[in-house]
N, C-alpha and C positions, 0 to 999 in steps of 0.2 A: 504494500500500500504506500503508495507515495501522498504526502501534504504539502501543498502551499497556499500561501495566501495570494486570496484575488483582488481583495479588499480592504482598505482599511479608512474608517471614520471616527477620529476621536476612539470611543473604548470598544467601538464593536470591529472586530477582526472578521470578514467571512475566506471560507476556507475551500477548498476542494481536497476532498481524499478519494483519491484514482486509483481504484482494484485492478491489476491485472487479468490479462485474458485466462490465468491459468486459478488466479486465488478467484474468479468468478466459477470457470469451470467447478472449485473443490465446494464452494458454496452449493452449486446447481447439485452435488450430488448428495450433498447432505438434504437439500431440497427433497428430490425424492428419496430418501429415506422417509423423511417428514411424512410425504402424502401417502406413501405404502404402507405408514406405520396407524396413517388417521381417517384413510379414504379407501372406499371399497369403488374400484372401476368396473363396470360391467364387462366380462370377459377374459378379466382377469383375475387368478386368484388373489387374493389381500397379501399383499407385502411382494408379488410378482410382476406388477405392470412397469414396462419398462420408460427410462426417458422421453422417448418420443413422445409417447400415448399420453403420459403425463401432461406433458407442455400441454401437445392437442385439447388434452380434456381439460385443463385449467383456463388456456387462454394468458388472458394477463394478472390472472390470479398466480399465476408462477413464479413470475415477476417479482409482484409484492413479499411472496416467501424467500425467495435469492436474496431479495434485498433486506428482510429482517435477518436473514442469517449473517450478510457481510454487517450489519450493525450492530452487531455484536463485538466487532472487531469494533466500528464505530467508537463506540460506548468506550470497552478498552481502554482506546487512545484519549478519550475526552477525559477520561479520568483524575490525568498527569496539569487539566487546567482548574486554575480558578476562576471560576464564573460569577460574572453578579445575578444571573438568569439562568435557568435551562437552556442548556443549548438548543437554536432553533434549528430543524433538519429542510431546508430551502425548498431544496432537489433531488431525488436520485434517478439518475439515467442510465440506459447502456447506453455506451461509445460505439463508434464503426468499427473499430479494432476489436470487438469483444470483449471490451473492459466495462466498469460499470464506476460513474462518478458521483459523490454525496457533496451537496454544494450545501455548507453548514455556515449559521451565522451564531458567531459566541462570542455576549454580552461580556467584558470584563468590569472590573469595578470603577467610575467613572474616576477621572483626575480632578482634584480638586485645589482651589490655590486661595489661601485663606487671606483678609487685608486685616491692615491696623483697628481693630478694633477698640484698641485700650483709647481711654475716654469717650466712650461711649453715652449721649445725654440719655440718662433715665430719669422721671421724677415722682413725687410721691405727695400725696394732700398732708397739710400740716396739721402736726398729731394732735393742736388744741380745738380742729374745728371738727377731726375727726369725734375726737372724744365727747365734746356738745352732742352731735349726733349720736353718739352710743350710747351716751344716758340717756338722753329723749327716748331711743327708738328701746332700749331695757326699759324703762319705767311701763312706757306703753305697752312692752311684752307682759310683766306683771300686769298690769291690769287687766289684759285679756286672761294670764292665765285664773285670776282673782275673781273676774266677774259674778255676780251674783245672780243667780239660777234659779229661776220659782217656775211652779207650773201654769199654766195660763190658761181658761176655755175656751178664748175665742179661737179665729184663725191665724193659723202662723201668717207672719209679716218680715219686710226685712228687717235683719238684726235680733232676732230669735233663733232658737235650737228646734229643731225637733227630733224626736225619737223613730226611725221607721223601720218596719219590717220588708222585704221585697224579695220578689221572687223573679229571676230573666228564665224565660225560655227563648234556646237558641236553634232555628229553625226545626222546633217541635220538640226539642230536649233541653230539658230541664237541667240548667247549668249554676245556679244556684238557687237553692231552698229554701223562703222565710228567713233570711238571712237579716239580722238586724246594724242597724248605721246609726250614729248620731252624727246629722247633718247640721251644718250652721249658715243661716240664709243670710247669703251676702248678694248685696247689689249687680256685683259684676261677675259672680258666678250666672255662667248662664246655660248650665249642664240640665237636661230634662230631667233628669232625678232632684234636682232642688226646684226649677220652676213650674215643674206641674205641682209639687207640694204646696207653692202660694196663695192663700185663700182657701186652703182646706184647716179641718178641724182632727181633734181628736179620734179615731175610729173611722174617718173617709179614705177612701178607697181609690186608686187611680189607676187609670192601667193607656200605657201608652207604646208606640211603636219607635224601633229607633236601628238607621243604618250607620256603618261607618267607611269610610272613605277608602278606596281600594280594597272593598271584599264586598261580595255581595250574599253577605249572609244578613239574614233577619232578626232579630232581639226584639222578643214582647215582655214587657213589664209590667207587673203588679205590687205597686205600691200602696201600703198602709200607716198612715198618722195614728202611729203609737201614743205620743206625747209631744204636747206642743208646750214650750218653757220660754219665758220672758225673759230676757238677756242684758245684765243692767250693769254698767262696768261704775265703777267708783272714780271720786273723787281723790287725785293726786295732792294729798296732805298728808299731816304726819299722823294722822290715825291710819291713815292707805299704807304709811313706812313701816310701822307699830304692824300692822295684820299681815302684810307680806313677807316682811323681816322681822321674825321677832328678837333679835341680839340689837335692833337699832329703837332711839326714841324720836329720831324727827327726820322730816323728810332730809335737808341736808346732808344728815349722819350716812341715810342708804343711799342717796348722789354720792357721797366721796365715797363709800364703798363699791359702789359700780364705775365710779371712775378710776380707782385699784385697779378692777379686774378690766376696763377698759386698755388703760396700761400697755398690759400682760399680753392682754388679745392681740393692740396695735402691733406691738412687737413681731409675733409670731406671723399675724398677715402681712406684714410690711416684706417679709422675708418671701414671702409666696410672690406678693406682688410685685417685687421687683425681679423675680426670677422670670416670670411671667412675661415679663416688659420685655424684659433681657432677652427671653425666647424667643418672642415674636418679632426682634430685631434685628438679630446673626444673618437673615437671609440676606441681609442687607451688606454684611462682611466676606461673602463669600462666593464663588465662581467657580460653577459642576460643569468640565468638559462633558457633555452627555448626549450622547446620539437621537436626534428624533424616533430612530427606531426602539430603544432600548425604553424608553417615556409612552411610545405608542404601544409598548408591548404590555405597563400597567393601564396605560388608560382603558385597553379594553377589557384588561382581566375587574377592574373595576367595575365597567359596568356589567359583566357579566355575574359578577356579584348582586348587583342593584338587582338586577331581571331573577336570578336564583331566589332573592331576599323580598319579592316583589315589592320592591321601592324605584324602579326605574321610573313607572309613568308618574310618580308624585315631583322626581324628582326634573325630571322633561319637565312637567308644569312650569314648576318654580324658573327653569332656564329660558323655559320660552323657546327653545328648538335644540335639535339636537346638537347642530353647531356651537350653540352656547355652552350646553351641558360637560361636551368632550373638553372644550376649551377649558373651563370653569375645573373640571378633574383635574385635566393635565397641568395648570398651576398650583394646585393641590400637591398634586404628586412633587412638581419640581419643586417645592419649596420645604416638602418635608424630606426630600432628598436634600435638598442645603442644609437643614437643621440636623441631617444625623450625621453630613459628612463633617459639617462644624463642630460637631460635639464631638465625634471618634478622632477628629485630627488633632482639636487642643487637648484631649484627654492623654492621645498619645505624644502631643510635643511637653505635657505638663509632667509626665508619669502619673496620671491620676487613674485607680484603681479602686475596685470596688472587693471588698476583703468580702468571706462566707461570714464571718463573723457582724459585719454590719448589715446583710442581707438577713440574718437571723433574729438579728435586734430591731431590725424595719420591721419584721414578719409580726414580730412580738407585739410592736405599737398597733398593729393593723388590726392582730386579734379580735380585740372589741368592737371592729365594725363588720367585721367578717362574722361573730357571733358565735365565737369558739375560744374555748380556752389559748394562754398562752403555749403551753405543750402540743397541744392539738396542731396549732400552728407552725411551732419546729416542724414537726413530723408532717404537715403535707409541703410546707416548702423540700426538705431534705430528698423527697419523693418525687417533684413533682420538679421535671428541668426548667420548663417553660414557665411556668411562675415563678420560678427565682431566678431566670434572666430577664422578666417583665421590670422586677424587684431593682434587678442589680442595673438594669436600661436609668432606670428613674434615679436612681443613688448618682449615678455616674451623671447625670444630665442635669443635677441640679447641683454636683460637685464645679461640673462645668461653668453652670449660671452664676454660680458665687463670686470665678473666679475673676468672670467679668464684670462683672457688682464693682468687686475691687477696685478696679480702676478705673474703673465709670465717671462720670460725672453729673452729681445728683440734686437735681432740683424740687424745693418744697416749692409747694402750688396750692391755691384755691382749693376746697374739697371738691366745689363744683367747675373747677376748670380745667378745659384741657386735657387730657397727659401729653398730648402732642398734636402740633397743629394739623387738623383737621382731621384727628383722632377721636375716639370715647370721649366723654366725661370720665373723668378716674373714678373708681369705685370703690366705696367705701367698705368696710367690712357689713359682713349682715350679720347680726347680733342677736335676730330675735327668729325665732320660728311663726310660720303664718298663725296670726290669731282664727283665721280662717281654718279649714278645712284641707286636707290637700286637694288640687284640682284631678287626682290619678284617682276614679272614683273606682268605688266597689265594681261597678259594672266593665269598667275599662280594664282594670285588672283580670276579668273576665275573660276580655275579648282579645289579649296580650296571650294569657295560657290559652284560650282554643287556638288563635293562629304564630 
C-alpha cells in the first residue's frame, strides 16, 4: 500500500492509499471466502462457488466486500494518526491497472496562536449598591417566606394560594392520579393550571384541554379547589425582624445581619462573575487555523442531533431559515473551539493541572446537590471516567479564568450599568428564591418524562 498526500488545508490533510494489483487480488480472495462462508448460490454447493460466479452473482456488491477487506489495512494505518475527527473515507475506487484507491480526509487538531491577553478590561457593580439590593430583595424573600395564610370562602383571586387536586390524562392514559399542588396565583403566571382556577371556589371542579409545542399529543385535565387561602404578607418593622429572626430585636439588627451574609455571598459570586466575563472574552484572544470542512463536519453532526432530539423545527423557527440556523451553529461551534483551544494552550504554557485529589474534593462539595452522600460521591466519580473528566474540564477552566483575572484590569460600575459597551446590564447576585411558585408545573414535568 502506498500513501501520499493530495491535499493539504490548514489541519485537514487528504490522502490517497493505493493497493496494489496483487494486495487487491489477496483481498478479492478473502472476498470469496466471505461469500462461501455467508451465501448459499444456487448450483453450487455452500462454500464451493467459484470467483467468477461470485463476482457474476454479486455484481457491485463485490466490490463493497474487497473494499471493507482492504480497510482493514485502512484502519491499521490510521491508527499510527492523531485525529481531531474520525477519519473521513472520501472514495474508494478500482484503478485501470487493477489496483484499488481510498481517497481519505483526516481532520488533525487545528493550530492555534494565542494574543496578549494580560490586561484584559473586566468589570464588576460596586459591592455597596450591590448589597442595598441584597437586603431589599432578603427582607422581601422573608416576607414571602412569613406570609400569613388563612382560609378564605370566596373565590381564589390574584395573590392567594390555593390547594388542588388534578388529574392529566395523556391521550386516554392516565399519567397522573389526584395528585395534589399548592399553587400561588400570580399575575403573570399564565399556565392553564393557575388560570382556569381564577374565580373558582372551594370544591369546583375544572376540567380543561391543553397541547404542547412540537408533539402532538393531547393532555385532558381535571382540576379540583381543595382550598382556597388569603395570602397577607406583613409589614417590614421590627416586630417582622422579632418573628423572622428570633436572635434579632429591630429591624436594623436583621439588615446588618443580612448585610454579613451579603458580604460572604458578594465575594463568592464576584468570583463566578468575573470568571464568566473572563470566559466569554478569550475568543477575542485567540486565532483556530481550522478548515471549513472540519466546522462543517460538526455543524451537521449538530443538527442531526436537533432532528434525533426533535428540536430542529423549534429551533429553524427561532433562525428564520435554514441559512440562519447552520450559520448561527457554526459560530457556536467556532467559538467554543477558541474557548477550549485557549484554555488547553494556557493551561499547558502555565503547567496548570488538575490533581485526582481536587477532582474528589469538587465531587465532595457537589454531593448535596447531587443528593447523595459524600462517600456515595467518591465512589461514583472513582467509577465513572467521564464525570470526572467533566469535573477535572471545569477545575482546569476556571484555574485558567483566575489566571487571567490576575492580570486583568478591573473596573467597579453602576449595579445597573453596563458590563461593556453594548453589552448586558451586569447582574446582580439572586438572593432570594421565587416567592412564586416554580413556572416547571406538575403537569410539565409530566410531559418532560412521557417525551
Amino acid at each position: 500500500m502506498e500513501k501520499k498526500t493530495v491535499n493539504q488545508e490548514l489541519n485537514v490533510e487528504v490522502l490517497e492509499l493505493v493497493f496494489t494489483p496483487d494486495e487487491v487480488e489477496s483481498a478479492e480472495s478473502e472476498a470469496v471466502k466471505y461469500v462461501n462462508a455467508n451465501y448459499s448460490i444456487r448450483g453450487f454447493r455452500k462454500g464451493k462457488a467459484p470467483k467468477s460466479i461470485i463476482i457474476s452473482y454479486l455484481g457491485d456488491s463485490f466490490d463493497e466486500i474487497v473494499f471493507d477487506e482492504l480497510g482493514k489495512a485502512v484502519e491499521e494505518e490510521l491508527k499510527k494518526e492523531e485525529l481531531f475527527i474520525p477519519a473521513i473515507i472520501v472514495e474508494r475506487k478500482r484503478t485501470e491497472d487493477g489496483g484499488v484507491t481510498f481517497v481519505i480526509e483526516l481532520h488533525r487538531e487545528p493550530e492555534a496562536e494565542i494574543k496578549d491577553y494580560k490586561g484584559l478590561e473586566l468589570s464588576i457593580p460596586k459591592r455597596e449598591e450591590v448589597l442595598v439590593n441584597y437586603v431589599d430583595n432578603k427582607l422581601e424573600e422573608l416576607r414571602n417566606e412569613n406570609a400569613i395564610i388563612e382560609p378564605k370562602e370566596g373565590p381564589a383571586e390574584i395573590g392567594d394560594v390555593a390547594e388542588i387536586e388534578y388529574t392529566i390524562v395523556k391521550n386516554g392514559k392516565v399519567i397522573a392520579d389526584k395528585k395534589t399542588q399548592e399553587v400561588h396565583i400570580l399575575e403573570e403566571d399564565d399556565r392553564p393550571i393557575v388560570t382556569n382556577i381564577i374565580g373558582k371556589k372551594k370544591g369546583d371542579v375544572v376540567e380543561f384541554e391543553r397541547t404542547f409545542e412540537n408533539s402532538d399529543n393531547v393532555y385532558n385535565y381535571t382540576v379540583e379547589v381543595k382550598e382556597v387561602f388569603k395570602r397577607t404578607l406583613m409589614e417590614i418593622n421590627d416586630e417582622f425582624a422579632r418573628s423572622v429572626a428570633g436572635e434579632v430585636e429591630t429591624l436594623e439588627e436583621l439588615k446588618k445581619k443580612i448585610e454579613k451574609e451579603g458580604i460572604e455571598a458578594f465575594d463568592n459570586w464576584k468570583k463566578d462573575f468575573l470568571r464568566q466575563q473572563a470566559f466569554d472574552k478569550i475568543i477575542d484572544f485567540i486565532d483556530v487555523k481550522v478548515s471549513d470542512k472540519t466546522i462543517d463536519y460538526f455543524v451537521l453532526k449538530s443538527i442531526e442531533n436537533l432532528i434525533k432530539e426533535k428540536k430542529y423545527d423549534s429551533y429553524l423557527k427561532q433562525a428564520g431559515s435554514e441559512e440562519n440556523l447552520k450559520n448561527q451553529i457554526k459560530e457556536s461551534i467556532i467559538n467554543e473551539l477558541k474557548r477550549e483551544r485557549f484554555i488547553a494552550e494556557i493551561a499547558k504554557e502555565n503547567g496548570i493541572e488538575v490533581s485526582e485529589e481536587e477532582v474528589l474534593k469538587n465531587a465532595e462539595e457537589l454531593a448535596p446537590y447531587w443528593g447523595i452522600s459524600v462517600e456515595r460521591a467518591r465512589e461514583i466519580i472513582k467509577s465513572r471516567e467521564d464525570l470526572r473528566e467533566d469535573i477535572a474540564a471545569n477545575l482546569r477552566k476556571n484555574k485558567v479564568m483566575d489566571l487571567i483575572i490576575e492580570s486583568a484590569t478591573i473596573k467597579e460600575i453602576d449595579a445597573g450599568e453596563s458590563a461593556e459597551e453594548g453589552g448586558e446590564k451586569a447582574e446582580t447576585p439572586d438572593t432570594s428564591d421565587s416567592a412564586g411558585e416554580s413556572k416547571e408545573s406538575a403537569e410539565e414535568k409530566e410531559e418532560k418524562q412521557e417525551e
